[in-house]
Structures are given as structure tokens and as C-alpha cells.
N, C-alpha and C positions, 0 to 999 in steps of 0.2 A: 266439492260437488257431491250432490248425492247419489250414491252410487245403487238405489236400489232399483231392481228392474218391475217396469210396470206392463202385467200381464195383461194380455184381452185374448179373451175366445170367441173369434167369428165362428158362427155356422153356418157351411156350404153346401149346398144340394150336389150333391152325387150327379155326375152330368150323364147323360144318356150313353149305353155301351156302345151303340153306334158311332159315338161323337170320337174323333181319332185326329191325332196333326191333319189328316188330311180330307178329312171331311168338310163338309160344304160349310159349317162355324168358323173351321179354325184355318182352314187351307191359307186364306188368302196372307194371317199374319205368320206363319208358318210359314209360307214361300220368300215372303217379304223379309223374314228376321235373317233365314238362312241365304239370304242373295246376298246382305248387307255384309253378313260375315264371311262369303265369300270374297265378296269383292273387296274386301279390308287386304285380306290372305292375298288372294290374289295380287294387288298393287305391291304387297312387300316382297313376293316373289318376282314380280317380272320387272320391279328397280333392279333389283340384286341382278338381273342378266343383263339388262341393258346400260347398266349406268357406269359400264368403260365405255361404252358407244358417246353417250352421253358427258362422260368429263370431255372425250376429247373432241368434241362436238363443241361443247361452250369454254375451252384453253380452262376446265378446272378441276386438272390432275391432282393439284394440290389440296382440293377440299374433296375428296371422293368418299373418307370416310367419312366425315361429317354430314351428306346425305342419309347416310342411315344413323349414325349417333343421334343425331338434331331431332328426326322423329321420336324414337324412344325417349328421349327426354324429354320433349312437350308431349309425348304419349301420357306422360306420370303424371301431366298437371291434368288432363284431360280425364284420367281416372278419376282425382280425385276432387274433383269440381264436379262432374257427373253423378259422383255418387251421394255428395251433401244436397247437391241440386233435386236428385229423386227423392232423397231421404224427407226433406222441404217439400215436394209439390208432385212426388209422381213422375215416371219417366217420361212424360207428351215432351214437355218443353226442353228436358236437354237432350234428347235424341232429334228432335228438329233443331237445335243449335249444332249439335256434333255432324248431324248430316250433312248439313249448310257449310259448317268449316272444314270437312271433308273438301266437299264441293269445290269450295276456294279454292282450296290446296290444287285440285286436279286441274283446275284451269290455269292457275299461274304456274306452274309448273308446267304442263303442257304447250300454254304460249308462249314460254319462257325463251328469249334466244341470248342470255346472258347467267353466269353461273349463279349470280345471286338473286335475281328472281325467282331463279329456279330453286334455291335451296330454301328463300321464305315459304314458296308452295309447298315442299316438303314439312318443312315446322308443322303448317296447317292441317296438313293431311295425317301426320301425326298425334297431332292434340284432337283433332276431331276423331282418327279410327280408334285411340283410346276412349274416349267418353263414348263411341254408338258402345264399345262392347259392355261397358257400364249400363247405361240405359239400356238396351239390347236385356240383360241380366234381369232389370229390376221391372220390363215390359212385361218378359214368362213368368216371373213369382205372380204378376198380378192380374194377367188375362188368362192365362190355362190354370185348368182344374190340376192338383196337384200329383194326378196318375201320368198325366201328360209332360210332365217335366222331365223323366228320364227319357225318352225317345227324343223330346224337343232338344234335350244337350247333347242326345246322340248324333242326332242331325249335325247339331254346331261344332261335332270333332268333325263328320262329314266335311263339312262346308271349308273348315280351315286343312283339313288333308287333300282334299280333291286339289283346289291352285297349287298346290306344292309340287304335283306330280303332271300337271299340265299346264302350269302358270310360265313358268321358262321358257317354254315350248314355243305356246303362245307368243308371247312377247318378245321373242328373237325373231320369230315369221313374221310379227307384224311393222317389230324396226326394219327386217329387212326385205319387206316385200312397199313397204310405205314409208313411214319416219317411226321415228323412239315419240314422236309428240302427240302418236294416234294412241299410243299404251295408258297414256295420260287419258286425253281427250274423250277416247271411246268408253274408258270408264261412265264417264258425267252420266250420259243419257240412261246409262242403266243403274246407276246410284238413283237418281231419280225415279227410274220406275218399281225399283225396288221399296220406296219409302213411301210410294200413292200404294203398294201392296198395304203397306203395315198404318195407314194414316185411320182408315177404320176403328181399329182397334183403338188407337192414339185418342179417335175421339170420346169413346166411350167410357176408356180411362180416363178422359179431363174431366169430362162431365159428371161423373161416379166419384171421383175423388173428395169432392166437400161432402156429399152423402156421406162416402165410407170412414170419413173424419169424425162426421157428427154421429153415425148408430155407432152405441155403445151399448149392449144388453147387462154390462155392469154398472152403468153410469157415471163411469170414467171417461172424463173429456181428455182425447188424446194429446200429447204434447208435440206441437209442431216442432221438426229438429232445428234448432240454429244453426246458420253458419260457419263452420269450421275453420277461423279466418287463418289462426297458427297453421296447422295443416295444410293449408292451402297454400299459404309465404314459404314455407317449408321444403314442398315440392317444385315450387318456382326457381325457388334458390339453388335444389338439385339441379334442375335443367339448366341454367344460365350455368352452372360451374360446369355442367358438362358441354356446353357452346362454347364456353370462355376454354377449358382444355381443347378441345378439337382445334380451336384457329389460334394455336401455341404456338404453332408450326411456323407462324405467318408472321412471329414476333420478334426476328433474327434472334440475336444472342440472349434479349431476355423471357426466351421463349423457355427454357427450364423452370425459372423460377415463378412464371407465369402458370406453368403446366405444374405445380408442387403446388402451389398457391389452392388452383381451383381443386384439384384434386382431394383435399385435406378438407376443403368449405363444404366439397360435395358429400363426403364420409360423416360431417358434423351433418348438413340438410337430412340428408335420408337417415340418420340414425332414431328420429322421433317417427319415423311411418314402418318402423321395425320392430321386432318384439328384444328387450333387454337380450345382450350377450350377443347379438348376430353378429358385430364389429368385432368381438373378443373371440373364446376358443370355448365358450361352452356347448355342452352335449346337449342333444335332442333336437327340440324343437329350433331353437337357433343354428344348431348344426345342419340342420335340413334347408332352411331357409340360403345357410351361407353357399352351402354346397350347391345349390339351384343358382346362384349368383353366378358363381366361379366357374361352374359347366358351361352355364349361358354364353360367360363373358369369352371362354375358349371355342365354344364352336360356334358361334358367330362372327368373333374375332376375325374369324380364318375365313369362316364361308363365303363372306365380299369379296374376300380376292383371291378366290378358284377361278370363276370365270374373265376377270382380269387376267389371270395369268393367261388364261389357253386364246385368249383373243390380242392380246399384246403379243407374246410370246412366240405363240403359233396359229397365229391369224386364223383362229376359227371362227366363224359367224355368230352372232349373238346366239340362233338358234343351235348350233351345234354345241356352244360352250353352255346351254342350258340343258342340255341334259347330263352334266355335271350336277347339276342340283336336285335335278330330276331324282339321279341315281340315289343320291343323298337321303330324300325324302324314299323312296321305296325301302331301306333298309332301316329306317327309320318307322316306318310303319312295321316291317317285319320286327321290330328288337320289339315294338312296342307290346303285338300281338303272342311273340313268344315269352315274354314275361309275366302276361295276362294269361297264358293257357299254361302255363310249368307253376305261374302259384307260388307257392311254399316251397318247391321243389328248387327255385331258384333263389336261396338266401338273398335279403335286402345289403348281409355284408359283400356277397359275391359282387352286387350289380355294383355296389355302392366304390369296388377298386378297380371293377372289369371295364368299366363307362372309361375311367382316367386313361386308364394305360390302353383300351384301345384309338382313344382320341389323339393320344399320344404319339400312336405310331402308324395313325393317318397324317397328320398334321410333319411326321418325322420325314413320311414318303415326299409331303408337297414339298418340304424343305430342299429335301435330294433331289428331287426332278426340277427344281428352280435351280440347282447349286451347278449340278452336271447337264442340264438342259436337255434331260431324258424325254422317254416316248410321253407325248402327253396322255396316255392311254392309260401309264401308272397315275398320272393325278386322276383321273375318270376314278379308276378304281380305290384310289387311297381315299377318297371323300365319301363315295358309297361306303367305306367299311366307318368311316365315322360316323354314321348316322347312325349305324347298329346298336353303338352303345349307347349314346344321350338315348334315341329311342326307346331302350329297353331301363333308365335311369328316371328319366321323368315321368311316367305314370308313379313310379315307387313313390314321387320324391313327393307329387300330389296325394296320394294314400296316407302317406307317414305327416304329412300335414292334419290332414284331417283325424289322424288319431289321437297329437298328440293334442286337440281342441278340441273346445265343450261349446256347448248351446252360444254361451257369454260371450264368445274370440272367434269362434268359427269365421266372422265375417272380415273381423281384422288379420287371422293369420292367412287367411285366402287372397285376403287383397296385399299383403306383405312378401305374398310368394310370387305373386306378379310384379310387382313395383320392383323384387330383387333380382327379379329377371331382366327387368327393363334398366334398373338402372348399371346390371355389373353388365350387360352387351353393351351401353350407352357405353360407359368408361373404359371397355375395351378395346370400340371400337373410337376412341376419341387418343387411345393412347396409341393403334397401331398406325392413325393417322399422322400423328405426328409423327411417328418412327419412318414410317412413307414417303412422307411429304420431306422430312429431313434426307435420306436418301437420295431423293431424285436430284436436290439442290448440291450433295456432294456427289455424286456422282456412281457412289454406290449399288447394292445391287434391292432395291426396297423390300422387293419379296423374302427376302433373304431375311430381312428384320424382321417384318409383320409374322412369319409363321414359325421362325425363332422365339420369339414373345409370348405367342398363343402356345408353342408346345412349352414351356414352361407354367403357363398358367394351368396347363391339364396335369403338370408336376403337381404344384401345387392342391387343385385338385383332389389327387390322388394323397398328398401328404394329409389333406384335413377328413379323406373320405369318413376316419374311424367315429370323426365328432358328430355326426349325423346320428351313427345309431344309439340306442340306450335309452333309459329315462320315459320310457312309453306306460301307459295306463296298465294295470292287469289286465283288462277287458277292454281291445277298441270296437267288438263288435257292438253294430247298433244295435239296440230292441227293437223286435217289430211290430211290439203295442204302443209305441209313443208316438205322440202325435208330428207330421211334420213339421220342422221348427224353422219360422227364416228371422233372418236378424237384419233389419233393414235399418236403423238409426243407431249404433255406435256412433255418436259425437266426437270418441277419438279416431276414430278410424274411417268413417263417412265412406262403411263398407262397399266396395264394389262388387261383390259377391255375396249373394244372398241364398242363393243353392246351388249344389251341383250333382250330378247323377247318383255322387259317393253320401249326399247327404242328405236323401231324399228317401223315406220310408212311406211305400203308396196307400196315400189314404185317401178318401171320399167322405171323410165326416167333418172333425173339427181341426184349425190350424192356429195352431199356438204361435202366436205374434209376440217377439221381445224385443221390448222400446229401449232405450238408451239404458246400457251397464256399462259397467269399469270392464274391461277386461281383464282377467283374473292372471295373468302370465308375463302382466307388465311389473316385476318388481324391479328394483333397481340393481344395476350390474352389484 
């Protein structure tokens, strides 16, 4: 294939200094982008409190981790159908498919009075809140002027921290003031009002798109991207190995080998939507990617079943056991905030062993307070102190991404750092499933397994933290004479990111558009 990149320079007029997200132009897709990603956020937060209420609600104790697995895994197919689909035609038409499957999701799910209706609804709602935030992505590169991009992605950390910190809250008052079916339900009406916000835009984009195909002022006719059909089978494959592990559990005795099987197929799937070495032990960029996997996969491992415990355990109300999560997410903005104001003052190796071992010995406390059936007050606080560190580890871990990527991969290693998020939570929470679900059948103590498991994977963790650092550029500062750069058609990669705050240099004149390259970082292990 040929790998060379074909350049085009649009010229954009400088938009008025008045013009601002929330001015009377841009308010309305502005309101609309940031409700969508709210309510994405929000929906992941108030399952996670309400969904002991909810297995035992529809007798499906046994499949509880697989409510959250099953989305993150049709999450990935979602990214990656979204972003060949924009890369093709423009984000109008997959963010009207992705809202629509949303959509789905929230009603059968919400209607649901049976465990498997209810967990198809969740699939849906998964593969759809994956592709809106793909489309979502590829809407701002191509409606806001490019000064507008950093506040417009500052909003969308907004949007995805604000439900963190009131989405539990929420969703326990309204299980327990009405049903768990209204957390569903009441979404609908406001997904839809949120997406007549952003349809405006949607159309001006349809309509602008054959234009902006055909003006070329080099007289290069652009190359529509194809289909990304590997890619696509690829990420499929992930997600079915991660549904086929999750209901391992359900398989009596040849549930091991059922549960090895998928396991191994899933590791082959995702290793082509990864950069070389992320499956191995190589430093740098792979090391970063891996470490973001294995964080993910440990403190979300655990996070599903804090609130389980204190509502089983010690019969607290959906609402009360949400502010366990609550806590979580505040301490988590605070690690994030202290790591962003200390700078350099806080080595990347500090965070990079401090994240492990204090996940460690949050995850150590819930172990002891299931083991000895202490105050529930110490899990309250052993979860708050976990968020401190992922907190203060993930902004690093997206920074050290983008250093160690150029103009060429930017879009591929940004979409590789989400996919290894989604897919090591997906497989964590598919393996603690089964460790649960075997428990309850012997008679055992479940919690006892699931946060046993995850505090070894934050071992781990901590064993690989040193392969993350090294291997970085001389220089990752960006210049701030070059023009803003987005990479909207990697063929391999059928980028899902095309800017973000860290790679956005404000300009108002020309933007250098780069059509399909090799990415330069794919050699072979």
C-alpha cells in the first residue's frame, strides 16, 4: 500500500472575536455535544450503583459483571465503525446511528423485566455511547473554528466529571424514591433533546461535505477512505471473546477451558488495534499503553463491587452506597488537579509506582472489611483513597501518549489508549465475573475473590510500572508556529481521535489536513 501522505491546505477565515462556545453560532452545538457526553458519563455512573438493586431485581447475580463487561466490549466496536464511518462520509450519519443505538439500549434496558433483555439493552448502549464519542470528536474538528477546540474539550472533561460526582447520587434517589427502570427511561427524553441541539450543525455538515470533498486549491481530488473491514472483524472478535469469557461462569466444569480459550482469541483480536510490543515488555510507548490497560483493568475490576458490598453486606440504599463512588471520583479529580499544578515537581516515575501501590492498599482495605466485616465506613474511605492515584496517573499516561507520537500515529495511538482501556476493564471485569459467580455457586465468600484478583493486578501493575518510562523524543514540546494538524483517515487505524486539548496549537489561518499514512511505530515485535 502506498504509504505516502497526501497533503491539502484549506484556508479558514478567522472567526469573529466575539464568536465563543457559547455564543449565539455555536451555543446551541456546544450545549448539545456536552449533554450527549454527559449523559454517556452519567449512564455508566448510575449502573455502577444501581445494578445490585437490579441483578437482584431480575434473579441475575450471576451475570452482574457482565453488565459492565458487555458494554465496554461492544464499546470498541462502536469506536471503530464510527470512525471509518466519519473518516467515509462526515460525522452526520454515525452519530445519528450511534444516538439511535444508544437510544435502543435505554429503552430495552429500562423495559426490561428479565436479565437478558436487560443485558442486550446494555450491549446497545455500549456500542452506541462508544461511536456518539467518536462522532462527537470528528463533529468539533469540523464545525468550530480551531481556537475553539481547547475549551470545547475542556467542557467534555466537564461533562464526563460532573456525573461522576452526582451521577450515583442521582440514581440511588431515583431507584429509591421510584424504580432503577426510571434511571433508564428518563435518560431517553433528554438523549433526544440533546441531539435536536446538535442536528443543526449535523446539517450543515451533510450538506458542506461534497463541497469540502470537491474544493481543492491544489487540484487534488481527495481520496474517499475505504472501509476498514479487518479492523472492524478484529474488534468484533475482541468483544464476542470478551461475552464468551464473562458467561464462563455459566458453563459448569468446562467453564476454565472455555474462560482460557476466549481469553488467548481476545489477546490475538486486540493485538492488531495496538501499536507492536503492547502484548510484550517493551519500553515507552507500548509501555504506556500497557500500563493504562492494567490500571483500568484494576480499578474498575473493583469499582462494581464497592457498592455491592455496602448494599448486600450492609443494607445501604442504592443512594447511600453511591456516595462511595462519589468519594472516588472527588479524589480522583483532586490527584488529577495536583499533578497538573506540581508539573515536573511530581516525576512521571513517582506517579507512575505511587498509582500501584496506593490502588493496592485501597483494594487491601476492601479485602479486610469483606474478610472481618468491619465498619463500612473504612470501604467509604479505602475507595476514596483509590481514586487519588489512577487520578493523578492518567492525565500522565495521556501526555506520555502524545509525546511519544508524531503528526503520522497521533490518531492511531490515541485511539489505542482508549480501546486498551476498554478492553483491559472489559477482561477484568469478565474475569472477576467469573471468579463471583463461581463463588456464590460454592458457597464461598465472592468478594473475597473479586478484590483478591484486582489487588494483584495493581501488583502487577506496579511490577510493569518501570516499562512505561524511557524512549521519549528529545523535544516533546510542540512549536507554536505549526499549523494545527488533525488526522482524520489512517486506514489502519480509522482514527477515533483527531484532536485534543494537548494537540491543538491556536490558530485562525491555515490547517494542514493529513489523508491516509502508515503509521510510523508499527514495526514488527
Amino acid at each position: 500500500m502506498d504509504s505516502t501522505a497526501t497533503v491539502k491546505r484549506v484556508s479558514v477565515s478567522p472567526s469573529p472575536a466575539q464568536d465563543s462556545l457559547f455564543s449565539r453560532r455555536f451555543l446551541s452545538v456546544t450545549l448539545g455535544a456536552c449533554a450527549l457526553v454527559f449523559l454517556g458519563a452519567f449512564e455508566s455512573m448510575a449502573v455502577t450503583t444501581i445494578m445490585p438493586v437490579i441483578s437482584a431485581d431480575l434473579n441475575g447475580q450471576s451475570l452482574y459483571a457482565l453488565a459492565f463487561a458487555g458494554p465496554l466490549a461492544t464499546g470498541i466496536i462502536g469506536m471503530v465503525v464510527a470512525g471509518n464511518w466519519a473518516d467515509r462520509s462526515g460525522p452526520t450519519r454515525p452519530l445519528l446511528a450511534a444516538v439511535t443505538m444508544f437510544t435502543i439500549g435505554l429503552i430495552a434496558s429500562g423495559l426490561a423485566t428479565a436479565m437478558f433483555p436487560f443485558l442486550l439493552g446494555r450491549l446497545a448502549q455500549g456500542m452506541g455511547g462508544g461511536a456518539i464519542t467518536v462522532a462527537l470528536y470528528v463533529m468539533v474538528a469540523r464545525a468550530l473554528p480551531p481556537r475553539l477546540h481547547p475549551p470545547m474539550f475542556a467542557c467534555f472533561s466537564a461533562a464526563w466529571v460532573l456525573p461522576s460526582l452526582v451521577g450515583p447520587v442521582i440514581a440511588g434517589f431515583v431507584a429509591d424514591t421510584w424504580s432503577w427502570h426510571w434511571v433508564f427511561l428518563g435518560v431517553v427524553i433528554l438523549v433526544v433533546c440533546a441531539l435536536a441541539l446538535v442536528t443543526p450543525t449535523l446539517r450543515r455538515l451533510s450538506a458542506s461535505e461534497h463541497t469540502l470533498r470537491a474544493a481543492d486549491a491544489d487540484g487534488t481530488v481527495p481520496v474517499r477512505a475505504a472501509w476498514d473491514a479487518p479492523r472492524i472483524l478484529w474488534a468484533t472478535l475482541a468483544a464476542v471473546s470478551v461475552l464468551t469469557l464473562s458467561l464462563a461462569g455459566e458453563q459448569g466444569p468446562g467453564g476454565l477451558v472455555v474462560a482460557v480459550v476466549a481469553l488467548v482469541i481476545g489477546l490475538i483480536a486486540v493485538r492488531p488495534l495496538l501499536p507492536a510490543g503492547v502484548l510484550g515488555l517493551r519500553r515507552g510507548l507500548p509501555g504506556v499503553i500497557r500500563m493504562r490497560a492494567v490500571v483500568a483493568a484494576t480499578f474498575f475490576g473493583a469499582e462494581i463491587y464497592v457498592p455491592y458490598l455496602l448494599i448486600e453486606h450492609y443494607n445501604f440504599s442504592p443512594t447511600a452506597a453511591g456516595f462511595a463512588l462519589t468519594g472516588g471520583a472527588v479524589s480522583w479529580a483532586v490527584g488529577s488537579a495536583l499533578q497538573g499544578r506540581m508539573g515536573d515537581r511530581l516525576p512521571n516515575a513517582f506517579i507512575a509506582r505511587s498509582a500501584p501501590i496506593i490502588a493496592f492498599v485501597a483494594i487491601g482495605g476492601l479485602f479486610v472489611v469483606a474478610l472481618l466485616h468491619l465498619s463500612p465506613w473504612i470501604a467509604l474511605a479505602a475507595w476514596t483513597l483509590a481514586g487519588l492515584g489512577v487520578g493523578m496517573l492518567y492525565p500522565r499516561l495521556g501526555v506520555l501518549t502524545l509525546a511519544h507520537s508524531t503528526p503520522t500515529n497521533q490518531g492511531f495511538n490515541s485511539a489505542a489508549l482508549t480501546i486498551a482501556d476498554s478492553f483491559g476493564s472489559a477482561i477484568s471485569l469478565a474475569i472477576a465475573g467469573v471468579l463471583f459467580s463461581s463463588a456464590l455457586i460454592g458457597g464461598s465468600g465472592p468478594f473475597l475473590l473479586v478484590f483478591a484478583f484486582t489487588a494483584v493486578l495493581a501488583l502487577v501493575a506496579l511490577a510493569i510500572s518501570s516499562r512505561m518510562l524511557g524512549g521519549l523524543p528529545t523535544s516533546v514540546e510542540p512549536t507554536p508556529t505549526m499549523p494545527v494538524t488533525v488526522v482524520p483517515a489512517d486506514p489502519h487505524t480509522g482514527p477515533i481521535t483527531l484532536i485534543s486539548a494537548e494537540e491543538i496549537a491556536v490558530h485562525t489561518g491555515t490547517i494542514t489536513i493529513v489523508s491516509p499514512t502508515q503509521p510510523e511505530n508499527r514495526d514488527e515485535d
